[in-house]
N, C-alpha and C positions, 0 to 999 in steps of 0.2 A: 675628461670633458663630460658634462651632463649637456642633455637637450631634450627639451619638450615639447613633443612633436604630439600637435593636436590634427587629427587626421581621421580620413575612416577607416573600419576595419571591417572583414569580409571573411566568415569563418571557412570558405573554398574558395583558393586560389591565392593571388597576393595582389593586393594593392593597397592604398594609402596606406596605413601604419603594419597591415599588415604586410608591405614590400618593405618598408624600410627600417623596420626595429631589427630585424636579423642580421641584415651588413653593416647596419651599424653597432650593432652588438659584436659582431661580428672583427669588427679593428677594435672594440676595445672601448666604446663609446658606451656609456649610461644613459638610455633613452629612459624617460618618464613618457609613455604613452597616454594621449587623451583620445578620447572615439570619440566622432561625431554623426556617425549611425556603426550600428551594428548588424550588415547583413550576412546574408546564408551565402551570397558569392556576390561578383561586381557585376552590374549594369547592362555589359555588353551580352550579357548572354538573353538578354529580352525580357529576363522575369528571375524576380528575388523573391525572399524574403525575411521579414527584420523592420524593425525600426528606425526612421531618422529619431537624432536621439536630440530632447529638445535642448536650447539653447541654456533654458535655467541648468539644466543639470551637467550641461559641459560645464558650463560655471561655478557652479557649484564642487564638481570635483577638482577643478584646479585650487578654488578656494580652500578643500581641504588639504593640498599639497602645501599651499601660504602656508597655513597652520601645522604645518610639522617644518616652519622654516627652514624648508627646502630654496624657496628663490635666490637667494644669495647666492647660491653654487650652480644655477643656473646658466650657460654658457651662451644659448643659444633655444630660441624661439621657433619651430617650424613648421610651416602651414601649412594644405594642402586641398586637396578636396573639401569643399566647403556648403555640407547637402541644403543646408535652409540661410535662407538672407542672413539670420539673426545670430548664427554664427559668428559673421565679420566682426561684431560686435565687441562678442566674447573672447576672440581671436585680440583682438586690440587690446581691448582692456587686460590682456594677459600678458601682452607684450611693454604695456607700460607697466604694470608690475613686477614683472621682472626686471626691467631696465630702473626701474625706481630701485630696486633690490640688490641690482650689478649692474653699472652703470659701463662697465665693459661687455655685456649682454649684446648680440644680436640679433636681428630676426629677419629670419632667410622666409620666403611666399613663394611655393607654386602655384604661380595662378592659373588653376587647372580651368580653362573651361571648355577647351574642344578640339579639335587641329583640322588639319587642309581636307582630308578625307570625309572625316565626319561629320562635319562643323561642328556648335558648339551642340555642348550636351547636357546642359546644366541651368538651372531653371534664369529664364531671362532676367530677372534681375543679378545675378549672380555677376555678369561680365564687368556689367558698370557699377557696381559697387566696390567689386577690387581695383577697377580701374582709378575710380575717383575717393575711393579711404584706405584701402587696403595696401596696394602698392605705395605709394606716396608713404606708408608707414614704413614700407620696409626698406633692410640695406641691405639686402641680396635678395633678386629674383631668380626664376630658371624656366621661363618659358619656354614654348616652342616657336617654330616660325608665325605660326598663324594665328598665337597669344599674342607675342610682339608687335603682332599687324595691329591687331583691336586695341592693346594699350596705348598705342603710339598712333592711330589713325592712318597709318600707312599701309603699305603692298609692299615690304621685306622679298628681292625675288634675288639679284647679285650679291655679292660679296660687299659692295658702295653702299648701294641701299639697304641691306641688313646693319651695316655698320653706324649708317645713319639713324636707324630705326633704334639700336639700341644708346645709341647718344639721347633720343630723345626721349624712351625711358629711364636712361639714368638720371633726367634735367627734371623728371617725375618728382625722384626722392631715393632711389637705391643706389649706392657707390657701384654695386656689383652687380654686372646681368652675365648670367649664362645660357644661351640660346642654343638648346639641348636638340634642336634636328632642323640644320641648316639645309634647304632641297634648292642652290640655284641650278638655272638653266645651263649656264657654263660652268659646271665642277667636271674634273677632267675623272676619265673611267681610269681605273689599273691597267697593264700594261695589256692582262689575257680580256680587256673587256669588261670588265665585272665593275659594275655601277657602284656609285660613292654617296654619303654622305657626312657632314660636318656637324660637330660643335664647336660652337667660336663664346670667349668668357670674356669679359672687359672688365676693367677695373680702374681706380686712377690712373697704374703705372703703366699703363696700356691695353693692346688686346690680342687674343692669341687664337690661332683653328688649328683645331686635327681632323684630320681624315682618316674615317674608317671604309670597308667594303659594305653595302649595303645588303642586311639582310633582309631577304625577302617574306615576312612576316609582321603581323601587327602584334604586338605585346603588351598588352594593358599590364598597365605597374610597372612598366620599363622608367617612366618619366619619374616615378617616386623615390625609385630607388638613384636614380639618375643625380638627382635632387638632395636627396638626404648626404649621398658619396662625397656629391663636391662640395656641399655644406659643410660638414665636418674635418675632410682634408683640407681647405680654404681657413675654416675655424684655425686648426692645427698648426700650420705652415706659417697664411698668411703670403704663400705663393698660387697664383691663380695658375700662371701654369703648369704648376707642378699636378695641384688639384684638375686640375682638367686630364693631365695625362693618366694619371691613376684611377680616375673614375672612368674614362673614357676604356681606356685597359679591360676593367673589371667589370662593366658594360657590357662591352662586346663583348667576352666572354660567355656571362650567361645567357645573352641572347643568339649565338653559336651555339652553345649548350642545347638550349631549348626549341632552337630550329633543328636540333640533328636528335634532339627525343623524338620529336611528334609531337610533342604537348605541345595543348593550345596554355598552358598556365605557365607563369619561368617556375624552369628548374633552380626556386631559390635556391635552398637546402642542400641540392645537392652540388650547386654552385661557390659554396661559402670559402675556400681556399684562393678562390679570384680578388676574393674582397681584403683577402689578408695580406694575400701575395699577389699583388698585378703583377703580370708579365713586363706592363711597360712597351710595348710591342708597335704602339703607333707614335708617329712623330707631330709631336706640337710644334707651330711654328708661329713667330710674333708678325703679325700684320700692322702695327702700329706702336 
């Protein structure tokens, strides 16, 4: 499997391409990386530095990949962080060439732009341009709950209304939504107490939740990697469930991993044997 995963990269720590070329390298996948800035670390720490990198020259490098007739072997499209409007652009335009190239190509979007804690974090144009060109291109998203809300117009809070919320992004234009941190009010605790949360995947053939233990941490580049896992097992399979339980597995992991270092960055690296070998440890179950 090849995939060209146009994303940012961040020389300390992991996020956008830089969370997700390594687990996906990692099972065995050929990532062709594109950057769409190149900083010193991510955002959340209040001060980088680096470039957004302009839109000609994302362009431009993918153009040079066309020209080593690469697209043809192309498998799969994937987006993410998206630093300047004029990305979306070139994000499209690349995903019709590919799909011009293999017409069994798809293109999986996180449409990153903020969650329930932060809000959004990403320059105000940014929401409603994936909302109204970007999603509607894609056929597989992976939001979270509170991307879902803004793409759909809704307040995703139960199990009904998340389900509903993602019915009405899928009526967008993606077959496939993955709703990567489900927080309803009624998710039931573990037996010793210990809070939960969900990811629920939908597809034609239906939709599926697992429940994990909630760790108590925020992890910037959790969602990337989140993203890239179930993109690829999904690609592979062609089973949403299956892809949900292996990503979801391989997940938790490093996020256990990286709550029990200290580190504020995941323990990608030294996480890599989750991604090959999931344990498989939590139970999917079909809701519909």
């Amino acid at each position: 499997m090849k995939i060209l995963s146009i994303q940012s990269a961040v020389a300390y720590g992991h996020v956008g391409n830089s969370a997700a070329v390594f687990p996906l390298q990692r099972i065995g996948v050929e990532v062709l990386p594109v950057y769409t800035v190149n900083f010193s670390n991510h955002t959340g720490y209040g001060a980088w530095r680096g470039p957004l990198i302009a839109p000609d020259d994302v362009r431009d490098v993918i153009l040079g990949i066309e020209e080593r007739g690469v697209l043809p072997e192309i498998d799969v499209v994937l987006s993410g962080y998206q630093g300047s409007e004029g990305i979306a652009d070139v994000v499209l335009d690349a995903v019709a060439r590919v799909k011009s190239a293999n017409p069994g190509a798809v293109y999986a979007c996180d449409p990153v732009m903020g969650n329930a804690a932060s809000g959004c974090f990403v320059a105000p144009a940014i929401p409603v341009l994936l909302r109204e060109r970007v999603v509607p291109a894609a056929d597989i998203i992976t939001p979270n709950q509170f991307e879902l809300g803004f793409l759909t117009g809704t307040e995703p809070a139960d199990l009904a209304s998340t389900l509903d919320a993602v019915d009405a992004a899928r009526a967008i234009g993606p077959s496939t939504v993955l709703v990567t941190s489900v927080e309803r009010p009624d998710r039931p605790a573990l037996e010793d107490g210990t809070d939960t949360i969900e990811m629920l995947a939908a597809t034609d053939d239906g939709a599926w939740v697992v429940q994990t233990p909630r760790i108590p941490m925020k992890a910037n580049g959790s969602g990337d990697v989140t993203a890239a896992l179930f993109t690829a097992h999904y690609r592979e399979s062609g089973d949403a469930a299956a892809a949900l339980a292996r990503t979801t597995s391989s997940v938790w992991d490093l996020l256990h991993a990286t709550h029990e270092s200290g580190d504020r960055e995941l323990r990608l690296v030294e996480s890599q044997e989750v991604y090959a070998h999931p344990r498989m440890q939590f139970e999917v179950t079909r809701i519909r």
